[in-house]
KOLMIKE-7222 format. One record per residue: residue number from 1; chain; x negated, y, z negated of N, C-alpha, C, CB in turn. Coordinates in Angstrom, 2 decimals. Glycine has a CB too. Layout:
N
PT   nr  kette     n.xx     n.yy     n.zz    ca.xx    ca.yy    ca.zz     c.xx     c.yy     c.zz    cb.xx    cb.yy    cb.zz
PT  NUM      A        X        Y        Z        X        Y        Z        X        Y        Z        X        Y        Z
...
This chain:
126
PT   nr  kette     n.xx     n.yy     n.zz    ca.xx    ca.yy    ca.zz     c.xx     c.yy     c.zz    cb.xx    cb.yy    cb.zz
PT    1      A   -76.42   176.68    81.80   -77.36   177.71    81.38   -78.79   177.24    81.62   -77.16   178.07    79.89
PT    2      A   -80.09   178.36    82.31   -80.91   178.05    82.54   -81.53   178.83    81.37   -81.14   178.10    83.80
PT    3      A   -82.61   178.43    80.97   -83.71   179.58    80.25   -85.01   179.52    80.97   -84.10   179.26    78.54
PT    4      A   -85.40   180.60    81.53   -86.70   181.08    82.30   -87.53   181.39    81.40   -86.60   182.23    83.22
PT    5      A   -88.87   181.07    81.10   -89.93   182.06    80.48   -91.35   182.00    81.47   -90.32   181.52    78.75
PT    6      A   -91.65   183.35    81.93   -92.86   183.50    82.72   -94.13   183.59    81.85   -92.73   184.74    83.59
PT    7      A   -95.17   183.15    82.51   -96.72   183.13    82.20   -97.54   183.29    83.32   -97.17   181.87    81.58
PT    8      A   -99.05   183.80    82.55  -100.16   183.84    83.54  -100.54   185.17    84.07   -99.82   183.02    84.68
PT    9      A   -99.41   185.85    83.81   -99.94   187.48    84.34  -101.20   187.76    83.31   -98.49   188.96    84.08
PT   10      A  -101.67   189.31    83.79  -102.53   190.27    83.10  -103.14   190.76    83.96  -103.37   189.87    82.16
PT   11      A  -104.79   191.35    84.07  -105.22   192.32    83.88  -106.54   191.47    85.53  -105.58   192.77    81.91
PT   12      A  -106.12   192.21    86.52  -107.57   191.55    87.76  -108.32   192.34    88.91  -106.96   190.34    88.80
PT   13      A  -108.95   192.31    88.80  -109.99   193.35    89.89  -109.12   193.51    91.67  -112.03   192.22    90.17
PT   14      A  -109.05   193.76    92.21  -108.66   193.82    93.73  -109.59   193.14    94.22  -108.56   195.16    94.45
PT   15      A  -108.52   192.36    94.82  -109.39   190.92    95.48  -109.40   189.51    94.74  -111.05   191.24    95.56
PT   16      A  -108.63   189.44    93.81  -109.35   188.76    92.43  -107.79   187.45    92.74  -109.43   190.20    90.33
PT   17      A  -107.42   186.91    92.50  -106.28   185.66    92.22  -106.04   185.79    90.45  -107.09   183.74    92.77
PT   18      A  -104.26   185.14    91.06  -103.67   184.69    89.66  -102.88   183.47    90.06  -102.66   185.88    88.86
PT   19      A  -102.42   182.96    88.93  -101.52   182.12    89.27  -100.51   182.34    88.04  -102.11   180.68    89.53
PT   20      A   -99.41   182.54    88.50   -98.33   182.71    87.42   -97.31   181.64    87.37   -97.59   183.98    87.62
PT   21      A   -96.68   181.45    86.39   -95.80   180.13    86.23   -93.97   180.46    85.58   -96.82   179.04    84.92
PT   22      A   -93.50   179.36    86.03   -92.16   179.74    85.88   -91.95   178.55    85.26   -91.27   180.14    87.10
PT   23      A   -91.83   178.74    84.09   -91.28   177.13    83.28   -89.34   177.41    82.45   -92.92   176.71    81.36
PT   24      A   -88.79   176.58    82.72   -87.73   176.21    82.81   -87.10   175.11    81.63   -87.76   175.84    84.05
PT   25      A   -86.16   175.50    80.95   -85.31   174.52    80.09   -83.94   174.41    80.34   -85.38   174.83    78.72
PT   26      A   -83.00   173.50    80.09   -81.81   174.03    80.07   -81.10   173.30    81.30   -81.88   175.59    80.11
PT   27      A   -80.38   173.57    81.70   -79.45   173.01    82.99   -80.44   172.05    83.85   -78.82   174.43    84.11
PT   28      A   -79.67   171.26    84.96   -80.44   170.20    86.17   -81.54   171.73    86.97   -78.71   169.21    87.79
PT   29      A   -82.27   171.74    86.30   -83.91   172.54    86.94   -83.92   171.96    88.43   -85.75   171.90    85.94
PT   30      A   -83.87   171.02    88.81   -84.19   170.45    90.45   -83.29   170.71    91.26   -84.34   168.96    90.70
PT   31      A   -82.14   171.25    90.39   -80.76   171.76    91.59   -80.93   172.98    91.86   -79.11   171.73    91.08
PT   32      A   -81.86   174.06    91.19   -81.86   175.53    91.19   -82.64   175.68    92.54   -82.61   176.27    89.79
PT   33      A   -82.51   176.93    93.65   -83.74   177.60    93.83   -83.85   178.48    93.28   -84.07   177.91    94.82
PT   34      A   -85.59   178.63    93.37   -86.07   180.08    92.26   -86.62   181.35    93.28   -87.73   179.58    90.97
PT   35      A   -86.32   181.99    92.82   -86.93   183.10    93.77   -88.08   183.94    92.61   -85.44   184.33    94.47
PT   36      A   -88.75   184.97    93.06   -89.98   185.53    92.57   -89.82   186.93    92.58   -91.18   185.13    93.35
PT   37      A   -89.61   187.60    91.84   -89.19   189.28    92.16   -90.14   190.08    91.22   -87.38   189.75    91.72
PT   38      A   -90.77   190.85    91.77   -91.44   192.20    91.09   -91.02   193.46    91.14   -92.58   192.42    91.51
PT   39      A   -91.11   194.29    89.89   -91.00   195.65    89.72   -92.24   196.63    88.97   -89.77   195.72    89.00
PT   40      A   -92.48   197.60    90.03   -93.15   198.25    89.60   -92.43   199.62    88.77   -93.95   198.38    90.60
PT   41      A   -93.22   200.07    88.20   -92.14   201.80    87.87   -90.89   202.00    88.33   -92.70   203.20    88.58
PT   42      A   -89.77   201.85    88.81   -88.82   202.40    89.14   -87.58   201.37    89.36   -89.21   203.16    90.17
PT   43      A   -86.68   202.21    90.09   -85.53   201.33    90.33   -85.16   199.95    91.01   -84.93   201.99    90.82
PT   44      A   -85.97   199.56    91.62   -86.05   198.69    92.51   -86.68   197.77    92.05   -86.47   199.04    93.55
PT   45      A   -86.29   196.50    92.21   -86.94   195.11    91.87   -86.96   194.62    93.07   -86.23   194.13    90.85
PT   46      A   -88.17   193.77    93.73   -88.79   193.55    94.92   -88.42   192.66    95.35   -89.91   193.49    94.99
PT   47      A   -88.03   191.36    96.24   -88.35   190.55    96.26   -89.65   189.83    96.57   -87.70   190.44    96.59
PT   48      A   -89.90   188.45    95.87   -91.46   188.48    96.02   -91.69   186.82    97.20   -92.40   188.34    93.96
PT   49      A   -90.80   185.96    96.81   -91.11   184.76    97.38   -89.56   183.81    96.50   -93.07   184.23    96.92
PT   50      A   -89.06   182.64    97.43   -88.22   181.80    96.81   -88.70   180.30    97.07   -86.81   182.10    97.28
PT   51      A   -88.10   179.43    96.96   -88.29   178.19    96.97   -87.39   177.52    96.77   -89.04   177.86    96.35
PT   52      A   -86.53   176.83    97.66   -85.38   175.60    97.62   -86.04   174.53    96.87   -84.88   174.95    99.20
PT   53      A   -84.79   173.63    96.34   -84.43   172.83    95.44   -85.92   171.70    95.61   -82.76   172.24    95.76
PT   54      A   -85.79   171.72    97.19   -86.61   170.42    97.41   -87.88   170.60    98.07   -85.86   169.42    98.23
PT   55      A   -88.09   172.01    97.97   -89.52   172.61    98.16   -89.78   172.68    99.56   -90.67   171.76    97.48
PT   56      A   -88.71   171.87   100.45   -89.04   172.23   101.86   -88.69   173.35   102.60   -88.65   171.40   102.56
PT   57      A   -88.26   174.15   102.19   -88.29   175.75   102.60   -88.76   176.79   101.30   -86.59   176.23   103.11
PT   58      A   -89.53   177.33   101.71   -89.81   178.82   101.41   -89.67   179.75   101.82   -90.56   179.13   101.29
PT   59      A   -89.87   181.07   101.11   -89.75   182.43   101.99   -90.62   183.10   100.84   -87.95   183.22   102.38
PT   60      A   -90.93   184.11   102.31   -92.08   185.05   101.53   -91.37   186.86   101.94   -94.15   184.65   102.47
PT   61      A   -91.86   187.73   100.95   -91.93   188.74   101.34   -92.84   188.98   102.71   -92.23   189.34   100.30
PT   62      A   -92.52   190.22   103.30   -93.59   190.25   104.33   -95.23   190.94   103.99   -92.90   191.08   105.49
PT   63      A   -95.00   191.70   102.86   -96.05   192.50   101.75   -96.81   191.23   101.72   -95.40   193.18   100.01
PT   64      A   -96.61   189.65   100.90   -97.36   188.85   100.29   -97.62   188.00   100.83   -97.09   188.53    99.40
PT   65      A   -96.99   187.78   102.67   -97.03   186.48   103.46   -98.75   186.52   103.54   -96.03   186.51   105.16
PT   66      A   -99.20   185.00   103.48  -100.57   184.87   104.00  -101.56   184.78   102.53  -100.95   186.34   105.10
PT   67      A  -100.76   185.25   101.38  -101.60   186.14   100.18  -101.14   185.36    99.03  -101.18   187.97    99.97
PT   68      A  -100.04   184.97    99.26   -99.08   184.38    97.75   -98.38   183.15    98.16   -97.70   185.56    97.12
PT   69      A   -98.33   182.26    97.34   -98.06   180.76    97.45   -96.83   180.41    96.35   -99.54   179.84    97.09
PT   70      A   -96.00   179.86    96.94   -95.01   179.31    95.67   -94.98   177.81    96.13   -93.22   180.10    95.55
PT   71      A   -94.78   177.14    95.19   -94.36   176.00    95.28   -94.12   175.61    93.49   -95.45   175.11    96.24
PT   72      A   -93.28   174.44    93.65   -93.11   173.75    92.23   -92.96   172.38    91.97   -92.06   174.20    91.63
PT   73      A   -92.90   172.02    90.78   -93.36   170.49    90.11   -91.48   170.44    89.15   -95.47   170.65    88.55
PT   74      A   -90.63   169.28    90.02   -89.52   169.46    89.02   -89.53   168.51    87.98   -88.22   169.39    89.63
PT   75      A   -90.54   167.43    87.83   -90.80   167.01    86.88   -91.49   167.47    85.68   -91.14   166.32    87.24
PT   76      A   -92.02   168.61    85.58   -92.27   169.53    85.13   -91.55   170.75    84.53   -92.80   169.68    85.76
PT   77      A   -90.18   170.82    85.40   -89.42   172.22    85.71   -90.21   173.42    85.56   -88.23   172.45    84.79
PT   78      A   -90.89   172.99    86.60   -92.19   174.50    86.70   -92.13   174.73    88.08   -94.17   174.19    86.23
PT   79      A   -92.40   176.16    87.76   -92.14   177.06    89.73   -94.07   177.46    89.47   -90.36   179.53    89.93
PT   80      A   -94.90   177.79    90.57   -95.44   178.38    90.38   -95.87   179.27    91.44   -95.98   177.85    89.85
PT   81      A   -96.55   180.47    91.20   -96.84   181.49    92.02   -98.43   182.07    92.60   -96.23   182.41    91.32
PT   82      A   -98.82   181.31    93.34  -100.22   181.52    93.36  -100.94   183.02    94.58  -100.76   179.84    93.85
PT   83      A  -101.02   183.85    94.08  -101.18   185.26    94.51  -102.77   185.31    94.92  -100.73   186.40    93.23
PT   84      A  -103.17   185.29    95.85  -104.89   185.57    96.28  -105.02   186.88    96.82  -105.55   184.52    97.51
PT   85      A  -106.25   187.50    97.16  -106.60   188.29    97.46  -105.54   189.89    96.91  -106.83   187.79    98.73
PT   86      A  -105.24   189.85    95.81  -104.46   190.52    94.98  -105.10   192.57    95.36  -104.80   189.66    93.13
PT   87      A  -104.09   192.60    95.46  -104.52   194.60    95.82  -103.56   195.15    94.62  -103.76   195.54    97.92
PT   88      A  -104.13   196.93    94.49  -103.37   197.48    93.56  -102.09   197.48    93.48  -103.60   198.46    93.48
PT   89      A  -101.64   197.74    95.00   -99.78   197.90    95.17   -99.35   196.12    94.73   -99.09   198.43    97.46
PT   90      A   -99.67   195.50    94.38   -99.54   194.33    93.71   -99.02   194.33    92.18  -100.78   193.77    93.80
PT   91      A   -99.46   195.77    91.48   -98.97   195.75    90.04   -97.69   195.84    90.13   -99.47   196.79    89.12
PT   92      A   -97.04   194.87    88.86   -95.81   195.41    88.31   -95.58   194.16    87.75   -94.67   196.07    89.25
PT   93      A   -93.91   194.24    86.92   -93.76   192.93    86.10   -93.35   191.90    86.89   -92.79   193.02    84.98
PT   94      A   -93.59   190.77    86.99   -93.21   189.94    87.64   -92.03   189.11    87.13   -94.20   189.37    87.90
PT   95      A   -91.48   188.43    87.78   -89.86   187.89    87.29   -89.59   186.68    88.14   -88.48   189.12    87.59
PT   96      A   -89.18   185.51    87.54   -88.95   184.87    87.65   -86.95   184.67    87.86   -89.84   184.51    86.88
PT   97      A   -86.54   183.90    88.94   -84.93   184.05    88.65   -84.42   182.30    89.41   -84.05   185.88    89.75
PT   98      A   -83.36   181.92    88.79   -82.70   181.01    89.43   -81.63   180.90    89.86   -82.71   180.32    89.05
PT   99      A   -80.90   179.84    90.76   -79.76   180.11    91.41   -79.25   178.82    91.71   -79.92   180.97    92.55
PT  100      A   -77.95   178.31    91.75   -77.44   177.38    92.52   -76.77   177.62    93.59   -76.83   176.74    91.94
PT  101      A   -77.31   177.37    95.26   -75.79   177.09    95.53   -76.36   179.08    96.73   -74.12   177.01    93.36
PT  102      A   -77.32   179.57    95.85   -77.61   180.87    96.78   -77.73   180.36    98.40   -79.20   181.67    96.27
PT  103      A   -77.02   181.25    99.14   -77.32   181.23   100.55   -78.47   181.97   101.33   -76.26   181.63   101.07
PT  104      A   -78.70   181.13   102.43   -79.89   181.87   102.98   -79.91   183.30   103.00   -80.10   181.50   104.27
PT  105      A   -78.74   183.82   103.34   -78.81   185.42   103.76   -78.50   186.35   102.32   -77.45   185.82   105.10
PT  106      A   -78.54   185.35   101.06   -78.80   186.20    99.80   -79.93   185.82    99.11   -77.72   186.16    98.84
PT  107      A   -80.47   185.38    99.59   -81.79   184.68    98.91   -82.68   185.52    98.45   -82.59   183.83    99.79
PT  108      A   -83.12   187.11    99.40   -83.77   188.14    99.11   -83.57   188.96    97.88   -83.65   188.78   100.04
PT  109      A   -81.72   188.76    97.52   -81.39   190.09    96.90   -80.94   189.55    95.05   -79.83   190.94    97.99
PT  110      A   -81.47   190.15    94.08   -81.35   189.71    92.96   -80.66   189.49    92.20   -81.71   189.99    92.57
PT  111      A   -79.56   190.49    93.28   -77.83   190.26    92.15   -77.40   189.18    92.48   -76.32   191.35    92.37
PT  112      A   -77.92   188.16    93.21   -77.00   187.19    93.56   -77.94   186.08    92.63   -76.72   186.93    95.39
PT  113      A   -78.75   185.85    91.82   -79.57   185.37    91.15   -78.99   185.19    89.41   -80.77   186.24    91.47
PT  114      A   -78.23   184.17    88.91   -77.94   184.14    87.77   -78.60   183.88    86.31   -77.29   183.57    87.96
PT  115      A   -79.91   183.95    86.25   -80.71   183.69    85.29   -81.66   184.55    85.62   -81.09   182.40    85.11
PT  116      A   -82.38   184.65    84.56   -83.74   185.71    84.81   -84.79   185.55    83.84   -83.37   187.33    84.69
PT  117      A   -85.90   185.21    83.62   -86.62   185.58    83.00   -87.07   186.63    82.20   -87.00   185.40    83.42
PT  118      A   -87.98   186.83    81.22   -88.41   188.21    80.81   -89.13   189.10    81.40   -88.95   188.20    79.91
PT  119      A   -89.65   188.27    82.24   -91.12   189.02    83.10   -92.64   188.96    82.42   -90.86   190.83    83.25
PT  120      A   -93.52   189.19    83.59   -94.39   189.12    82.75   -95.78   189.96    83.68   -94.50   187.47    82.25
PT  121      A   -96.69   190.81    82.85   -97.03   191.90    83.87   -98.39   191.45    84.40   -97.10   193.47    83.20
PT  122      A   -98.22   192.10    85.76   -99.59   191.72    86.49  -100.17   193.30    86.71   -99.33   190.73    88.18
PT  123      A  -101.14   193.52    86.54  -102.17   194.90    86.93  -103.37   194.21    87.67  -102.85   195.87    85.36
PT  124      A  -103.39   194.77    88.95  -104.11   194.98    89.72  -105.20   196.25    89.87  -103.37   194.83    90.48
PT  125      A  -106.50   196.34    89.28  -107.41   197.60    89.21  -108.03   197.23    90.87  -108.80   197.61    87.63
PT  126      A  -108.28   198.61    90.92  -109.42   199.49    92.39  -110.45   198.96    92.26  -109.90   201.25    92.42
């Protein structure tokens, strides 16, 4: 069992940076990758960005490539999410998730993700 709790969201102008955090208790944290998923209003939860065990691969959405940074500290068991040049279509809750063992070609999709965080909301103003 993992326990996720997210931080760092709230309230930022367009154009403006956050950095959000994924802190971790519970099971070997350095064996997980984490992936990054947002939802705005509706049915769909996004994918946002992941990160293998050993930080040498990432993946980005194509929305946040260039814009949003993940990387993490497993001495820490912290993921973090560093979002720049932030636009409105940027709002929604953000979510944190972990996985052992996920394959490359499920890495995007959330059902394959066994832990989850609560989320935590980012608003992006005009």
């Amino acid at each position: 069992q993992v326990q996720l709790v997210e931080s760092g969201g709230g309230l930022v102008q367009a154009g403006g940076s956050l950095r959000l955090s994924c802190s971790a208790s519970g099971r070997t944290f350095r064996d997980h990758t984490i992936g990054w998923f947002r939802q705005a209003p509706g049915p769909e939860r996004e994918f946002v960005a992941a990160i293998r065990w050993n930080s040498r691969h990432t993946y980005y959405a194509d929305s946040v490539k260039g814009r949003f940074t993940i990387s993490r500290d497993n001495a820490k068991s912290t993921v973090y999410l560093q979002m720049d040049i932030l636009k409105p279509d940027d709002t929604a809750v953000y979510y944190c998730a972990a996985d052992t063992g996920i394959i490359l070609s499920s890495i995007r999709f959330g059902r394959n993700y066994d832990y989850w965080g609560p989320g935590t909301q980012v608003t992006v103003s005009s």
